[in-house]
N, CA and C of each residue as an Amber inpcrd file, in Angstrom:
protein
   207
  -0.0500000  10.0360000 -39.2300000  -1.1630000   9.6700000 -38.3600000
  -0.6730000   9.6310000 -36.9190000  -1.5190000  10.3010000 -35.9970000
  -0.9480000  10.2280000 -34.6910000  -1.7260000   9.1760000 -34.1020000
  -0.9890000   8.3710000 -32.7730000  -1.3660000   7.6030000 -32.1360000
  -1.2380000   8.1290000 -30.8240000  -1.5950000   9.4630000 -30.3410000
  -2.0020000   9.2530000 -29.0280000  -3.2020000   9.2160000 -28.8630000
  -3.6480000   9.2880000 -27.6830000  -4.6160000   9.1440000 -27.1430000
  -5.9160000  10.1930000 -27.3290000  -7.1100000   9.3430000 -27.0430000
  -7.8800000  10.7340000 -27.9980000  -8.7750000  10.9740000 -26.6370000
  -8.7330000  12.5570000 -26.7420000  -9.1050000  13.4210000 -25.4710000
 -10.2590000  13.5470000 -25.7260000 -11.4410000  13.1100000 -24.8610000
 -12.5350000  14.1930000 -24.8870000 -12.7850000  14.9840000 -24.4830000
 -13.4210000  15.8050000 -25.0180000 -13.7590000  17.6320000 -24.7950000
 -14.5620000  17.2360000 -23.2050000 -15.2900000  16.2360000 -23.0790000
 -16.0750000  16.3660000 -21.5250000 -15.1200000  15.8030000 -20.5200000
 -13.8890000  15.4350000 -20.7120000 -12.8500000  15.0860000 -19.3220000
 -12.6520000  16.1750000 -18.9390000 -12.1190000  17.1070000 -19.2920000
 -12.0720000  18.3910000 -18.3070000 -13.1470000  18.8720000 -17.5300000
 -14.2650000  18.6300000 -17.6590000 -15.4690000  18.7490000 -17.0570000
 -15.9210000  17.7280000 -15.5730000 -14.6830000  16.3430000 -15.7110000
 -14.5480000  15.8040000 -14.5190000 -13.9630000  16.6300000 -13.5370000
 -14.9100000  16.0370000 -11.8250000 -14.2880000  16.8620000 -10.8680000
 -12.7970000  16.3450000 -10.8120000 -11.4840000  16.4130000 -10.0390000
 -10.6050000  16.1010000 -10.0800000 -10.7180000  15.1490000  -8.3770000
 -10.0020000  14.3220000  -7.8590000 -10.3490000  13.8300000  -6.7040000
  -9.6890000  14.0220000  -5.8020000 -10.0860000  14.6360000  -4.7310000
  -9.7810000  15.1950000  -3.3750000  -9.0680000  14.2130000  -2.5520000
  -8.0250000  13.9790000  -1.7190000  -7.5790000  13.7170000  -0.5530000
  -8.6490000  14.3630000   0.9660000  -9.3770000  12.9580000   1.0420000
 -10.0980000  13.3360000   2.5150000  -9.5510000  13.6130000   3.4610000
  -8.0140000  13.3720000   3.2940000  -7.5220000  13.6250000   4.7010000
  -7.2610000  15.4040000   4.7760000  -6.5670000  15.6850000   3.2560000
  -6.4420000  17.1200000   3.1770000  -7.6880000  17.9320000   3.1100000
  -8.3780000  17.4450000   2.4790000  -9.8690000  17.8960000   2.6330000
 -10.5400000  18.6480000   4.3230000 -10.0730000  17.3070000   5.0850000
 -10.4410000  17.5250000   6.4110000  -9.1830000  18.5200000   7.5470000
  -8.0920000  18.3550000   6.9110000  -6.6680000  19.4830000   7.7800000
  -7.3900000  20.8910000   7.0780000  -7.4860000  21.2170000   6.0020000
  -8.4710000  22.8490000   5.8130000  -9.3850000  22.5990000   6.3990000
 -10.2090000  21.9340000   6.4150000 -11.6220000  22.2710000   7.1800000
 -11.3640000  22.6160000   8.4360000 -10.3110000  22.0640000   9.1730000
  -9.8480000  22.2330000  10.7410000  -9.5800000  23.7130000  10.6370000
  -8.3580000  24.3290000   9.4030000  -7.1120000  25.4450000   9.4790000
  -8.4040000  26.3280000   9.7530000  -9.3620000  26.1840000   8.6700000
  -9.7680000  27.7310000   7.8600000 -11.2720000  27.5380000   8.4920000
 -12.0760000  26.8280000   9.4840000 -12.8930000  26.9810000  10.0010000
 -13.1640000  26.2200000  11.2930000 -12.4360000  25.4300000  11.6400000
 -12.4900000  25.0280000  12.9910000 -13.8360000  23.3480000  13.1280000
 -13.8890000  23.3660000  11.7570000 -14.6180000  22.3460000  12.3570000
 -13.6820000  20.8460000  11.7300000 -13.7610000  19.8660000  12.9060000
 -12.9430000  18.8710000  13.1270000 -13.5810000  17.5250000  13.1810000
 -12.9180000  16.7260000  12.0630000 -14.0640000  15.7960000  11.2280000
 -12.4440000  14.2410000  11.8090000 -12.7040000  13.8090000  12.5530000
 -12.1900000  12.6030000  13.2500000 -13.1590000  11.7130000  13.4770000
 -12.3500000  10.6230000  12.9110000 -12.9670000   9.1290000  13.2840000
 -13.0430000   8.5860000  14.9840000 -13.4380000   8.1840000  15.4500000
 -13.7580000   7.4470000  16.7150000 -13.0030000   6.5430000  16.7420000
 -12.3700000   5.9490000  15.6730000 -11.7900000   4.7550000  15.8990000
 -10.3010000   4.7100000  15.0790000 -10.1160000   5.9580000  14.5830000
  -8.7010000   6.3600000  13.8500000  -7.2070000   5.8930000  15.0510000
  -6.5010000   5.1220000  14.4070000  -5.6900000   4.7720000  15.1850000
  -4.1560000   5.2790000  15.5510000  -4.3590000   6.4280000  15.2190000
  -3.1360000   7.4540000  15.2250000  -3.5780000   8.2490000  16.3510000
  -4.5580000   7.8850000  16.8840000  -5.1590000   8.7350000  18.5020000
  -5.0200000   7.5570000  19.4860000  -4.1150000   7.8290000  20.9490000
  -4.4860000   6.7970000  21.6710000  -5.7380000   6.4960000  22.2400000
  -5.6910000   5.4480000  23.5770000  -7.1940000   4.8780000  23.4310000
  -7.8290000   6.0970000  24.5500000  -7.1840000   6.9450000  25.0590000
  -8.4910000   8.3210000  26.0950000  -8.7600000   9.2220000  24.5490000
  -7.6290000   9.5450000  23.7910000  -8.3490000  10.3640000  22.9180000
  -9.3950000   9.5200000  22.1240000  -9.5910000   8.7080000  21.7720000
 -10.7050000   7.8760000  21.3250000 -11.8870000   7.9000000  21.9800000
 -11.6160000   7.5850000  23.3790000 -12.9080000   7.7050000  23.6800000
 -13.1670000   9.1400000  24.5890000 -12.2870000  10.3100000  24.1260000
 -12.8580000  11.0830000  24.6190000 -13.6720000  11.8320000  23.0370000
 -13.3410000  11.2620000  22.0280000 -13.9010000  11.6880000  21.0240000
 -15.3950000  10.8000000  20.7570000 -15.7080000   9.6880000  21.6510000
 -16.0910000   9.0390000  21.3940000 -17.3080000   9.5180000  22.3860000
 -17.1900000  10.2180000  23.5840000 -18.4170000  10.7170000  24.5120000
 -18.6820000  11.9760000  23.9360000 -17.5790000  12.5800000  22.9690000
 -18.6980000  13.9770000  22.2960000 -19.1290000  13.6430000  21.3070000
 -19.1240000  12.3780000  20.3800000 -20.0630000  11.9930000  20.2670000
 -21.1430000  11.9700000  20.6040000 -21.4470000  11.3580000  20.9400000
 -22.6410000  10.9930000  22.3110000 -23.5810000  12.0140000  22.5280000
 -22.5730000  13.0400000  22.9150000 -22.9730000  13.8440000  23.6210000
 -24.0990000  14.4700000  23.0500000 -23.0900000  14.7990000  21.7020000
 -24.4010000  16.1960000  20.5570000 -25.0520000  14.9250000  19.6180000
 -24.7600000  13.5120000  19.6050000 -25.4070000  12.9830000  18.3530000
 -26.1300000  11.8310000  18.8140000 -25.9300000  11.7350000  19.8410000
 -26.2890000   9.9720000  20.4390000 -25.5160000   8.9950000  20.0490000
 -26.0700000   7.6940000  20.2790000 -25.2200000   6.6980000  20.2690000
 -25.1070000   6.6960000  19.0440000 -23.3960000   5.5360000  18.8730000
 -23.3090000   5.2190000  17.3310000 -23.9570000   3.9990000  16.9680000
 -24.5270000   3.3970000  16.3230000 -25.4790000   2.4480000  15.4510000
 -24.6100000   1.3940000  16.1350000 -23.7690000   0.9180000  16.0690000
 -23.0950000   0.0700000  16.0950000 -22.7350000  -0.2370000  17.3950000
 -23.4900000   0.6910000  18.0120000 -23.2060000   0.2480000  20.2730000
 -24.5530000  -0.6130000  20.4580000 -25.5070000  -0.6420000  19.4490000
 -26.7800000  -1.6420000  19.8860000 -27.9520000  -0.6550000  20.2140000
 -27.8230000   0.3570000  20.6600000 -28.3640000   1.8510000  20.7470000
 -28.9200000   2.5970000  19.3870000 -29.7940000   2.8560000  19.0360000
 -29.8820000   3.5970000  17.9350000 -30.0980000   5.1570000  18.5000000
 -29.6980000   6.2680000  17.5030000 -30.1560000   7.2540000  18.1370000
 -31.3360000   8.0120000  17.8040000
């Protein structure tokens, strides 16, 4: 009698789970579009808020300035 574990035929049918961060370095390589937080802290504070007025720019304010857009 075996005691491992019993597989179901529908687990392979789960997606497998992505790394958002790698997710988002291809999206940059292989099409140019660039998915950064506003408030990621591995950017100093001009790149923040220069990410933070193109914001703005194409989306309006963020919810959270008291502004809705």
């Amino acid at each position: 009698m075996s005691h491992g574990r019993y597989r179901c035929a529908l687990g392979r049918l789960q997606p497998n789970k992505q790394d958002p961060e790698r997710t988002k370095m291809i999206g940059w390589r292989e099409t140019g579009i660039l998915v950064v937080s506003a408030d990621d802290t591995r950017l100093t504070w001009p790149e923040r808020e220069f990410i933070s007025q193109i914001g703005k720019k194409l989306y309006g304010h963020r919810n959270n300035e008291g502004e809705n857009a």
